[in-house]
N, C-alpha and C positions, 0 to 999 in steps of 0.2 A: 903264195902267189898263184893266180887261175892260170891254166893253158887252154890253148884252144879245145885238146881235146879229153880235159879234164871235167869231172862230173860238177854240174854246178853246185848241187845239192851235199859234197864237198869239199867248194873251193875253201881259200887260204886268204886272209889280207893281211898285211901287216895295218896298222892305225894310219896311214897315210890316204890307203887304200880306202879303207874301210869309210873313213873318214869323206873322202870323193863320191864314194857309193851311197853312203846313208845320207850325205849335206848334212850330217855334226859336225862341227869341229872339232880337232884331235884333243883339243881342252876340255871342252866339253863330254868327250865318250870317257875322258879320265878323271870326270869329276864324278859320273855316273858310278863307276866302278870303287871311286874312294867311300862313296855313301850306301855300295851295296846296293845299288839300284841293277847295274850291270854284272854280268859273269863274268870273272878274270877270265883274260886270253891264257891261250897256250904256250908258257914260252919254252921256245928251242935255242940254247945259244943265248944268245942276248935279243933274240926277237920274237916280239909277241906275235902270234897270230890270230887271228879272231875269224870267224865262222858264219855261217847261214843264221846258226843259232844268236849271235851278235847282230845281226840284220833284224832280225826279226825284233829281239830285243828293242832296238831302237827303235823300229819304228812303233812298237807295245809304247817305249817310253812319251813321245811326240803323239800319238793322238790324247795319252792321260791327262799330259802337261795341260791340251788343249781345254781337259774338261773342267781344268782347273786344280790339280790336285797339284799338290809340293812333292818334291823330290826325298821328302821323307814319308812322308803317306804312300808316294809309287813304291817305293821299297818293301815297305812292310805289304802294302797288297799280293805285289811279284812275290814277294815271301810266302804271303801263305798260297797263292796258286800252284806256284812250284811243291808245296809241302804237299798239296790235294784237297786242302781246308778249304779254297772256294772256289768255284768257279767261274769262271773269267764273264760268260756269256749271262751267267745268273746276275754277277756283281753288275753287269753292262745295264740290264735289265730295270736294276733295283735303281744305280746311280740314273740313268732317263726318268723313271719316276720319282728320284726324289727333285730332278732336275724340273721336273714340269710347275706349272703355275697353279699357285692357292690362289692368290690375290686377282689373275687374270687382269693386271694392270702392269702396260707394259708403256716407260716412254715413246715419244713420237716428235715428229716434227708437226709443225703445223702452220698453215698462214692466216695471218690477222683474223680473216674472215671464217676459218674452220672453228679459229680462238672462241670468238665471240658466238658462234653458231655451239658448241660444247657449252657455253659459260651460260647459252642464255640470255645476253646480256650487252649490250656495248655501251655500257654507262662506261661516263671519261675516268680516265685513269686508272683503268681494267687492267691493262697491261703492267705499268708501272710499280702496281701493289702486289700483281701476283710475280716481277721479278724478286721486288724487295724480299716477300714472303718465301724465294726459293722455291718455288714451284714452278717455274719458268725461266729460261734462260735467251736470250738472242744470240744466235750463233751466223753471222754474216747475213744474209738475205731472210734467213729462214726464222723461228721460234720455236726453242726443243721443250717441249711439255714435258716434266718429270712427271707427275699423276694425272693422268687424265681422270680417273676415279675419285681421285682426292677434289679435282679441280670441282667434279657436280659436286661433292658432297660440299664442298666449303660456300660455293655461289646456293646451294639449297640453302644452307643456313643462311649467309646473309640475308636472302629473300625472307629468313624470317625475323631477321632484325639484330642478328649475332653476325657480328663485325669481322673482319678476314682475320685480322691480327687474333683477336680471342676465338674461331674455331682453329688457328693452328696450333696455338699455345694448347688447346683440349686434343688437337690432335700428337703434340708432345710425347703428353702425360699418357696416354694412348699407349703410342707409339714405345716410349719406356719401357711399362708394365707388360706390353706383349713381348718386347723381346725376350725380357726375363723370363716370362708365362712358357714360352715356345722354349727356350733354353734347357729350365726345370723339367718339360715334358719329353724334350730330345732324349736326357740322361735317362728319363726315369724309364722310358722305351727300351731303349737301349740296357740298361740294366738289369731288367727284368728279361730281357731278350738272354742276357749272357748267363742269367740263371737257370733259364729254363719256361721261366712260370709264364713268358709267350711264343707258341708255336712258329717260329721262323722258318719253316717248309719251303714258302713261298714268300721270301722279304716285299717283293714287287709288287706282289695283291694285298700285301697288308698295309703298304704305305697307298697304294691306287683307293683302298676302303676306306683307308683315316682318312684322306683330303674332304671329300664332303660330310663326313659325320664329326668330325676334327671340327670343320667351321658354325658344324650348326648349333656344335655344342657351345661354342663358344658365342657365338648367335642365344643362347637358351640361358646361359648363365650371367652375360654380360647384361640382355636384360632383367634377368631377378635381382640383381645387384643395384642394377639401375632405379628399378620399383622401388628399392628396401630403400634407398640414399633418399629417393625422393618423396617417401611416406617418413623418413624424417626430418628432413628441412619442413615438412609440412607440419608435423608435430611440433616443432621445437617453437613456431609459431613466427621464423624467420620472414617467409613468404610475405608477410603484413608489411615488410619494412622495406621492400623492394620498390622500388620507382616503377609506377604503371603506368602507360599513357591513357589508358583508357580512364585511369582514377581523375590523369589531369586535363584530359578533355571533360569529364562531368564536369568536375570544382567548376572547369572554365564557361562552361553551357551554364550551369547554374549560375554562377556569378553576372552571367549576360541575362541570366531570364530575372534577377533580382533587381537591375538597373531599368528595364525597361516597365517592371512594378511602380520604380518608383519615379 
């Protein structure tokens, strides 16, 4: 327990205490402590005490929680800081940069008119097909855009004649194979990280250097892929058996220039 003129740096709490000072609750700093996240207290007697060094702890615990991390991943992190294995200020570093945006596509709210100003477009029923589609929600007054990105790229395709419902079902199938693609590539990063066979000096410059050459490869490949699929529907001689309009505005121009022949 503190006294006036006792050094702060160190005071004594019991879990009550400590508990009033951090804002945990005393369940909570003991659930900390069952999972090895927390350092046991000192006990004297039947009473624990806990320390500066418990302060601090907590609050290390409550900004991670923040960043998202489980109370099994804080463990082993605190683990290896305390061991000397990483640094707090380096992992801080690395975790902001992995934290930052690839995709640069972030939800939004928006009204009618910003809607239809992004889409391009106020043909009827704009609204209604991009809630259906989940790409759009109404939340009271407002309208919460999930992709603003997704939103041009889908109204681009329509404008070329590819239908909301069939660019999301292609945005699906997409969507699928990257996460696996991004998955595959995490491990194999990381794998080869814990071999050796990549320089980890600077984890924070290495993920800052992957984001744009990451995507452009992905950019570079996705179209050669793209080429190969489509130099073979073109071979396979598919193409002929596709509905054209332009086929059936000839037939129909032709068939109007053969009546006025005869």
């Amino acid at each position: 327990m503190t006294t006036p003129e006792q050094d702060p740096a160190q005071a004594e709490h019991t879990i009550d205490e400590i508990a009033t000072l951090s804002r945990v609750p005393s369940r909570t700093i003991r659930f900390y402590q069952s999972r090895g996240a927390l350092m046991a207290p000192e006990i004297r007697g039947r009473v624990a005490y806990y320390g500066p060094k418990h302060v601090a702890r907590l609050e290390l615990i409550a900004q991670l929680q923040d960043r998202g991390l489980s109370i099994n991943a804080i463990r082993d992190l605190l683990a290896s800081i305390d061991k000397g294995e990483t640094d707090l200020a380096e992992w801080l570093g690395v975790e902001q940069e992995l934290q930052a945006s690839w995709a640069n596509d972030h939800p939004r709210t928006v009204t009618e008119a910003e809607l239809y100003e992004l889409a391009g477009t106020r043909r009827p029923g704009l609204i209604a097909d991009l809630m259906r589609a989940r790409l759009l929600e109404r939340r009271g007054e407002v309208l919460f855009l999930l992709s603003p990105a997704l939103l041009v790229v889908a109204m681009k395709l329509e404008s070329a004649g590819i239908d909301l419902d069939t660019a999301l079902k292609a945005a699906d199938i997409v969507r699928k194979n990257m996460a696996r693609t991004a998955n595959d590539l995490v491990d194999l990063f990381v794998k080869r990280a814990q071999d050796g066979a990549i320089e980890a000096n600077a984890p924070a410059e290495v993920f800052q250097a992957l984001r744009p050459t990451g995507l452009e490869a992905v950019r570079v490949i996705f179209g050669r892929e793209m080429e190969r699929a489509l130099r073979k529907l073109l071979e396979s001689g598919k193409m002929a058996t596709l509905p054209s309009k332009v086929r059936r505005g000839n037939a129909k121009t032709g068939a109007d220039a053969d009546k006025k022949k005869r």
